[in-house]
N, C-alpha and C positions, 0 to 999 in steps of 0.2 A: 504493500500500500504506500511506505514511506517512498519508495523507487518513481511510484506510479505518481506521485503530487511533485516529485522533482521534478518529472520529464514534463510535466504540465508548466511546472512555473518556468522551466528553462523555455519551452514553448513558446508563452505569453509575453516571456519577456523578449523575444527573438522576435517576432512578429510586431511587438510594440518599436523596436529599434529599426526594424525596415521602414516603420509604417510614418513615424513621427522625422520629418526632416524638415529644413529649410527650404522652400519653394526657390527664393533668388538664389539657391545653391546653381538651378538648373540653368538659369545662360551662363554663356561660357564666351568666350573670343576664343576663335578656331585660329589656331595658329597652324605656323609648316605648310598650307595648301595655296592663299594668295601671296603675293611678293609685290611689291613697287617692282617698277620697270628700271632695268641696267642694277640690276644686283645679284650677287651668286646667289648659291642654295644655304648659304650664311646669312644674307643678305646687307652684304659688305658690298658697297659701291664697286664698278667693273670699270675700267678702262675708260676715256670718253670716247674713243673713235675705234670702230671695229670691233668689241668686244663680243662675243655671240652670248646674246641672253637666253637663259637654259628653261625662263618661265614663259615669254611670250614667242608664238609662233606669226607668220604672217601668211593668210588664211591664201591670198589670190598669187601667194610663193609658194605653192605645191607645201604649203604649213611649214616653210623653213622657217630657222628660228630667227629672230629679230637681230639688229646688231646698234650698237651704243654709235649713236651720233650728238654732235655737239656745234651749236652756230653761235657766235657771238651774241647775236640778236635775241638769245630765248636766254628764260629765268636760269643763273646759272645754279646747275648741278648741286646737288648736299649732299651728305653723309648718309643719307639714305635712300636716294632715285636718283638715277639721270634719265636724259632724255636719248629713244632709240627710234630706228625706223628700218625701211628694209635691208638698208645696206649700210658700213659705215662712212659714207657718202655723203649719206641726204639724200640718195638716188635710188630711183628714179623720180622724176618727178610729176606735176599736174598729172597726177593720180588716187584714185581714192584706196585706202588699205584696212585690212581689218585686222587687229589686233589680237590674239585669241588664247586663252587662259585657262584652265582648268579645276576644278576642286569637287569634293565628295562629304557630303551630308551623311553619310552611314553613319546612324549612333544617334541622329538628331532629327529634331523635327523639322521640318523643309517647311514646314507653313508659318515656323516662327522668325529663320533666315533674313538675313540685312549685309549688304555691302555696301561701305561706305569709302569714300575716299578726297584723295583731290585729282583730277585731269588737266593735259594744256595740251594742245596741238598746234600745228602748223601746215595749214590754215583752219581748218572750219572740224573742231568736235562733231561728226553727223549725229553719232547717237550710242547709246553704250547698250547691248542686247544683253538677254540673259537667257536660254537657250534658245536663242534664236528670234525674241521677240524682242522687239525697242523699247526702251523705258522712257522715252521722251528726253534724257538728257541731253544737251545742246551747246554747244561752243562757237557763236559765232564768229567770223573770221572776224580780221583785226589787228592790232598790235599787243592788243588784250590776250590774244587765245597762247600766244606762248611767252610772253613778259611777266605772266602770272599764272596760277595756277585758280581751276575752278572745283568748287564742292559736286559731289554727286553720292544721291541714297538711292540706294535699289531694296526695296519692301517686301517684293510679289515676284511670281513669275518662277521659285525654287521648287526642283524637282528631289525625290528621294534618292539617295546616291550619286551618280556623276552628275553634277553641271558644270555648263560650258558658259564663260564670262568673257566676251567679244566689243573691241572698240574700234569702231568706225570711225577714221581720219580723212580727209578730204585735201589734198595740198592742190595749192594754185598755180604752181607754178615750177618748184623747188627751191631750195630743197626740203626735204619733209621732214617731219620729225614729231615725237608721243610721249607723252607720258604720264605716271602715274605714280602720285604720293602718297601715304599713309590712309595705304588700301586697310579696311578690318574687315574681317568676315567674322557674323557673331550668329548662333542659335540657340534655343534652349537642348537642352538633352530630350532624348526620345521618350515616352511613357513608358517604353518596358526598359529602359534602365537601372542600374543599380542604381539608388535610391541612399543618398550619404548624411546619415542624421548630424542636427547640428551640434557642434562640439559643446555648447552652452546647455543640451539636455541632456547630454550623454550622462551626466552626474547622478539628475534625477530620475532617470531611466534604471540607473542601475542599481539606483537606491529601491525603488519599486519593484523591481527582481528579487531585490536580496530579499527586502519584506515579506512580500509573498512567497517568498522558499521557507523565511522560517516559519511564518503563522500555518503553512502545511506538514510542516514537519513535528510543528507542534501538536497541530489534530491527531496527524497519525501514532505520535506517542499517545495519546489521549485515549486514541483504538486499541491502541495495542492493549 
Protein backbone atom coordinates (compact mmCIF):
# COMPACT_ATOMS: atom_id res chain seq x y z
CA UNK A 1 0.00 0.00 0.00
CA UNK A 2 2.81 2.34 1.27
CA UNK A 3 4.72 1.59 -2.41
CA UNK A 4 1.21 2.15 -4.16
CA UNK A 5 0.68 6.11 -2.59
CA UNK A 6 4.57 6.67 -3.45
CA UNK A 7 4.10 5.89 -7.02
CA UNK A 8 0.92 8.09 -6.94
CA UNK A 9 2.44 11.12 -5.22
CA UNK A 10 5.71 10.68 -7.47
CA UNK A 11 2.91 10.67 -10.21
CA UNK A 12 1.13 13.81 -9.20
CA UNK A 13 3.98 15.44 -8.73
CA UNK A 14 5.49 14.76 -12.31
CA UNK A 15 2.51 15.75 -14.01
CA UNK A 16 2.17 18.95 -11.93
CA UNK A 17 5.96 19.80 -13.17
CA UNK A 18 5.19 19.29 -16.90
CA UNK A 19 1.95 20.99 -16.50
CA UNK A 20 2.78 24.39 -14.59
CA UNK A 21 5.30 26.55 -16.75
CA UNK A 22 5.96 29.99 -18.00
CA UNK A 23 3.92 30.77 -21.06
CA UNK A 24 6.63 33.65 -22.26
CA UNK A 25 9.17 30.78 -21.79
CA UNK A 26 7.72 29.64 -25.39
CA UNK A 27 9.09 32.47 -27.86
CA UNK A 28 12.29 32.10 -28.57
CA UNK A 29 14.70 34.02 -31.38
CA UNK A 30 15.66 31.31 -33.61
CA UNK A 31 19.13 31.74 -34.11
CA UNK A 32 21.95 29.67 -36.69
CA UNK A 33 19.08 29.75 -39.72
CA UNK A 34 18.90 33.70 -40.95
CA UNK A 35 22.26 35.77 -41.39
CA UNK A 36 22.62 39.42 -42.54
CA UNK A 37 24.06 39.56 -45.86
CA UNK A 38 28.26 39.25 -46.54
CA UNK A 39 28.86 37.33 -43.21
CA UNK A 40 30.28 33.72 -42.70
CA UNK A 41 28.52 30.84 -40.81
CA UNK A 42 30.06 32.87 -37.75
CA UNK A 43 28.61 35.77 -38.88
CA UNK A 44 31.94 37.77 -38.98
CA UNK A 45 31.91 40.24 -41.74
CA UNK A 46 33.56 38.67 -45.32
CA UNK A 47 35.72 40.59 -47.42
CA UNK A 48 34.12 43.63 -49.28
CA UNK A 49 34.65 42.60 -52.86
CA UNK A 50 34.26 39.03 -54.18
CA UNK A 51 33.72 37.23 -51.11
CA UNK A 52 31.01 34.33 -51.93
CA UNK A 53 28.20 34.47 -49.35
CA UNK A 54 27.51 30.88 -48.00
CA UNK A 55 23.68 32.31 -46.91
CA UNK A 56 22.36 34.03 -49.87
CA UNK A 57 21.97 32.43 -53.36
CA UNK A 58 20.97 34.46 -56.49
CA UNK A 59 17.74 32.97 -57.79
CA UNK A 60 17.88 34.13 -61.81
CA UNK A 61 22.07 32.63 -61.39
CA UNK A 62 21.05 29.19 -61.71
CA UNK A 63 20.82 29.95 -57.33
CA UNK A 64 24.79 30.68 -57.38
CA UNK A 65 25.76 32.11 -54.22
CA UNK A 66 26.00 35.81 -53.90
CA UNK A 67 29.35 37.71 -53.71
CA UNK A 68 30.33 40.90 -51.32
CA UNK A 69 30.21 44.02 -53.20
CA UNK A 70 31.19 47.44 -52.14
CA UNK A 71 30.53 51.38 -53.85
CA UNK A 72 31.59 54.34 -52.21
CA UNK A 73 28.13 55.69 -52.78
CA UNK A 74 26.14 53.01 -50.30
CA UNK A 75 26.00 53.18 -46.30
CA UNK A 76 29.29 51.82 -45.54
CA UNK A 77 29.71 48.26 -44.35
CA UNK A 78 29.67 47.26 -40.16
CA UNK A 79 30.60 44.76 -38.20
CA UNK A 80 27.81 42.85 -39.00
CA UNK A 81 26.47 43.03 -42.92
CA UNK A 82 27.94 44.39 -45.95
CA UNK A 83 26.44 44.93 -48.88
CA UNK A 84 26.43 41.84 -51.82
CA UNK A 85 25.14 41.35 -55.31
CA UNK A 86 25.74 38.80 -58.10
CA UNK A 87 29.15 39.22 -58.67
CA UNK A 88 31.93 41.19 -56.95
CA UNK A 89 31.48 43.69 -59.50
CA UNK A 90 28.26 45.27 -59.10
CA UNK A 91 27.60 43.22 -62.33
CA UNK A 92 25.71 42.98 -64.03
CA UNK A 93 23.77 45.57 -64.40
CA UNK A 94 19.81 47.28 -65.15
CA UNK A 95 18.74 44.10 -63.93
CA UNK A 96 16.34 42.94 -61.54
CA UNK A 97 17.69 39.99 -58.87
CA UNK A 98 16.39 37.90 -56.25
CA UNK A 99 17.92 37.27 -53.33
CA UNK A 100 17.11 33.80 -51.66
CA UNK A 101 17.51 32.41 -48.18
CA UNK A 102 16.41 29.78 -46.29
CA UNK A 103 15.30 28.46 -42.66
CA UNK A 104 13.09 25.60 -40.93
CA UNK A 105 10.34 26.12 -38.31
CA UNK A 106 10.55 22.25 -37.02
CA UNK A 107 9.88 22.50 -33.32
CA UNK A 108 7.80 25.73 -33.77
CA UNK A 109 4.66 27.19 -34.53
CA UNK A 110 4.77 28.68 -38.03
CA UNK A 111 1.52 30.63 -37.36
CA UNK A 112 3.23 32.44 -34.58
CA UNK A 113 6.75 33.24 -36.82
CA UNK A 114 8.06 37.19 -37.42
CA UNK A 115 11.18 38.22 -39.43
CA UNK A 116 12.26 41.37 -38.84
CA UNK A 117 15.14 43.31 -40.13
CA UNK A 118 16.70 46.29 -41.86
CA UNK A 119 17.04 46.26 -46.06
CA UNK A 120 18.83 48.85 -48.70
CA UNK A 121 19.22 48.34 -52.40
CA UNK A 122 20.55 49.72 -55.21
CA UNK A 123 18.15 50.86 -56.83
CA UNK A 124 14.45 50.02 -56.07
CA UNK A 125 13.70 47.35 -52.95
CA UNK A 126 10.78 45.57 -55.23
CA UNK A 127 9.52 43.43 -52.44
CA UNK A 128 10.63 40.81 -49.90
CA UNK A 129 8.43 37.35 -50.49
CA UNK A 130 8.00 34.62 -48.01
CA UNK A 131 7.45 31.59 -49.98
CA UNK A 132 6.82 32.81 -52.79
CA UNK A 133 4.36 35.51 -51.96
CA UNK A 134 5.18 39.52 -51.50
CA UNK A 135 4.71 41.13 -48.22
CA UNK A 136 4.36 44.58 -49.72
CA UNK A 137 7.78 45.78 -48.48
CA UNK A 138 9.12 48.47 -50.80
CA UNK A 139 12.29 50.44 -51.27
CA UNK A 140 11.97 53.13 -53.48
CA UNK A 141 14.61 54.09 -55.79
CA UNK A 142 16.72 57.10 -54.67
CA UNK A 143 19.68 58.14 -52.81
CA UNK A 144 17.79 56.81 -49.85
CA UNK A 145 17.47 53.15 -50.86
CA UNK A 146 21.40 52.48 -50.28
CA UNK A 147 22.71 55.74 -48.11
CA UNK A 148 20.56 54.03 -45.47
CA UNK A 149 19.06 51.29 -44.49
CA UNK A 150 15.10 50.55 -44.24
CA UNK A 151 12.86 48.54 -41.48
CA UNK A 152 11.00 45.53 -42.74
CA UNK A 153 8.29 42.85 -40.54
CA UNK A 154 7.01 39.85 -42.16
CA UNK A 155 3.95 38.45 -39.72
CA UNK A 156 2.06 35.98 -42.08
CA UNK A 157 2.67 33.81 -44.98
CA UNK A 158 5.08 30.84 -42.41
CA UNK A 159 4.90 27.41 -43.48
CA UNK A 160 5.68 24.30 -41.15
CA UNK A 161 9.33 23.40 -41.64
CA UNK A 162 11.38 24.63 -44.65
CA UNK A 163 10.67 28.21 -45.64
CA UNK A 164 12.14 30.20 -48.23
CA UNK A 165 12.97 34.16 -47.56
CA UNK A 166 13.47 35.97 -51.04
CA UNK A 167 14.51 39.61 -51.80
CA UNK A 168 13.61 41.23 -54.88
CA UNK A 169 16.29 44.10 -56.16
CA UNK A 170 15.75 46.03 -59.19
CA UNK A 171 19.06 48.12 -60.24
CA UNK A 172 18.80 50.98 -62.92
CA UNK A 173 21.41 50.83 -64.37
CA UNK A 174 24.71 49.51 -62.40
CA UNK A 175 26.19 48.70 -60.45
CA UNK A 176 23.92 46.79 -58.10
CA UNK A 177 24.16 45.87 -54.82
CA UNK A 178 21.75 44.28 -51.34
CA UNK A 179 21.48 44.17 -48.27
CA UNK A 180 20.49 43.14 -45.18
CA UNK A 181 20.98 44.05 -41.20
CA UNK A 182 19.91 42.73 -38.11
CA UNK A 183 17.75 40.08 -39.70
CA UNK A 184 15.64 38.17 -36.34
CA UNK A 185 13.76 35.21 -36.80
CA UNK A 186 11.51 34.77 -33.63
CA UNK A 187 8.52 31.84 -32.90
CA UNK A 188 6.81 30.53 -30.08
CA UNK A 189 7.60 26.61 -29.51
CA UNK A 190 5.26 24.19 -30.84
CA UNK A 191 2.39 22.66 -28.49
CA UNK A 192 3.69 19.37 -28.35
CA UNK A 193 6.88 20.58 -26.83
CA UNK A 194 8.75 19.86 -23.91
CA UNK A 195 7.18 22.16 -21.64
CA UNK A 196 10.07 23.95 -19.14
CA UNK A 197 8.48 24.93 -15.70
CA UNK A 198 9.58 28.01 -14.30
CA UNK A 199 12.56 28.15 -12.15
CA UNK A 200 10.45 30.53 -9.49
CA UNK A 201 7.92 27.24 -8.94
CA UNK A 202 10.08 24.70 -9.07
CA UNK A 203 10.57 25.21 -5.17
CA UNK A 204 6.98 25.17 -4.58
CA UNK A 205 6.32 22.31 -6.74
CA UNK A 206 8.47 20.35 -4.86
CA UNK A 207 7.54 21.36 -1.63
CA UNK A 208 3.85 19.95 -2.68
CA UNK A 209 5.57 16.48 -3.73
CA UNK A 210 7.25 16.08 -0.66
CA UNK A 211 3.91 16.97 1.34
CA UNK A 212 1.92 14.74 -0.37
CA UNK A 213 4.51 11.64 -0.14
CA UNK A 214 4.59 12.03 3.55
CA UNK A 215 0.64 12.69 4.42
CA UNK A 216 0.58 9.19 2.37
CA UNK A 217 2.98 7.57 3.88
CA UNK A 218 1.40 8.60 6.84
CA UNK A 219 -2.03 6.96 6.18
CA UNK A 220 -0.41 3.94 5.03
CA UNK A 221 1.27 3.60 8.51
CA UNK A 222 -2.00 4.27 9.97
CA UNK A 223 -3.25 0.91 7.62
CA UNK A 224 -0.98 -1.00 8.47
Amino acid sequence: MLAKSIGLSILVGTVAVSLVFDKSAEAAVISGQLFNTGVDATGAILPSFGASDPHYTVVENDNQQAATYFNGAYLPNNSGSAWIWQTGTGQPGGVTRTFRTMFNLSGYDHTSAAVSGLWGADNIGVDILINGVGTSNFIPSGFGAFSQLTAFNITSGFVAGQNVLSFVVQDLGGPGAFRVDNIQLTADLAADSTAIPTPALLPSLIGMGAATLRKRRQEAEVEA
